[in-house]
C-alpha positions as CSV (number, residue, x, y, z in Angstrom):
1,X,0.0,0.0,0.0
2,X,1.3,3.8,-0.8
3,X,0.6,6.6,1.1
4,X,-2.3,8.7,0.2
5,X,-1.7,11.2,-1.9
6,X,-3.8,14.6,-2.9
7,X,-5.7,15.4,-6.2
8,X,-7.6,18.5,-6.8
9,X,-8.8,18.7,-2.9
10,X,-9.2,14.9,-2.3
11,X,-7.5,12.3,-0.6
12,X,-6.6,9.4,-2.9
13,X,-5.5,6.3,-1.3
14,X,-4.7,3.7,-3.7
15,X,-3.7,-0.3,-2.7
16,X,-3.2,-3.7,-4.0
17,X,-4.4,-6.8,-2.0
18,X,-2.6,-10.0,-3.3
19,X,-4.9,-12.7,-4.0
20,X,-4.4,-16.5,-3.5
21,X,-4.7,-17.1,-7.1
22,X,-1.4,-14.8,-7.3
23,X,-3.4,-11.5,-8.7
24,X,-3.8,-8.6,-7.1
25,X,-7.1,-6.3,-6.8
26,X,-6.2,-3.2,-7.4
27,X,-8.7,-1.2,-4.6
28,X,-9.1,3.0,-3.8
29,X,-10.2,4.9,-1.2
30,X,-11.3,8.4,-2.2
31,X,-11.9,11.4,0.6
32,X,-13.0,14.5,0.4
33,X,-12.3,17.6,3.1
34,X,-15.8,19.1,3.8
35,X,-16.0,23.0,5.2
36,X,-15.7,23.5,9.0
37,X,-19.3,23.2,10.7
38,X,-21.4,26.6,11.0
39,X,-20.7,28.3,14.7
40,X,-17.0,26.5,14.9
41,X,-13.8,28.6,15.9
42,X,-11.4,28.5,13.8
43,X,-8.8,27.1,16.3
44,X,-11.6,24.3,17.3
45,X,-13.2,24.1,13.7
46,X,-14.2,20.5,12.9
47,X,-14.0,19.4,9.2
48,X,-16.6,16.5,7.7
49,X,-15.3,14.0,5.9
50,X,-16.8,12.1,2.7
51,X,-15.4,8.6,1.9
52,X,-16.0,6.9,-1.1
53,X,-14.4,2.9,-1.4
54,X,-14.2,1.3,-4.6
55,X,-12.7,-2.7,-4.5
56,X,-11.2,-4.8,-7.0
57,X,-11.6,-2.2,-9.7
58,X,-9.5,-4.7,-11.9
59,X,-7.1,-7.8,-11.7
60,X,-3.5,-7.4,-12.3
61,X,-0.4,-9.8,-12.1
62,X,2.3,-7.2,-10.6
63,X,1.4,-5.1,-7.6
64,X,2.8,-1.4,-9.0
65,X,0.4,-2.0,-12.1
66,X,-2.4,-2.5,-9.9
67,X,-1.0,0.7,-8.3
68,X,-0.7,2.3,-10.7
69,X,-4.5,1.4,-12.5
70,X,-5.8,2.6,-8.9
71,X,-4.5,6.2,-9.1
72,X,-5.1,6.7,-13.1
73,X,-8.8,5.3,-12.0
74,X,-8.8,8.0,-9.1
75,X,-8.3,10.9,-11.4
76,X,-10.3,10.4,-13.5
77,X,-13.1,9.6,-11.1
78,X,-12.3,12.8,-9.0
79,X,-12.2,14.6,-12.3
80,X,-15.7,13.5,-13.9
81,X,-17.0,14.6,-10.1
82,X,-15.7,18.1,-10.6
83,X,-17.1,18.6,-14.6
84,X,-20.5,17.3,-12.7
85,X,-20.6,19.5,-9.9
């Protein structure tokens, strides 16, 4: 697993679980920062956070490829969200 990384205001988290077949899924956890809650100080200001899983996008026989698939997969998710919004 890599460290999560930031796109365009999100968290991406991308990871590989090896299979027992000797694949690996290649998963991604998405987050998103939300504002700080109405009445809040700023020194005290919580932040929501939305979450978003996606498993075994896709199969892939070497671990940095399913890597790799995970965060191309990311961006482009994170970027049809923001051409929607």
């Amino acid at each position: 697993m890599t460290a999560p990384i930031r796109y365009k205001g999100y968290e991406v988290a991308p990871s590989a679980q090896a299979l027992p077949n000797g694949l690996y899924a290649a998963n991604l956890t998405i987050g998103t920062l939300g504002a700080a809650q109405p009445g809040a100080q700023a020194s005290s200001a919580r932040t929501s956070q939305k979450i978003v899983s996606f498993d075994a996008l896709d199969y892939f026989f070497d671990e940095r490829h399913a890597l790799a698939y995970a965060c191309r997969w990311a961006r482009m998710w994170i970027d049809e969200q923001r051409r929607c919004a």
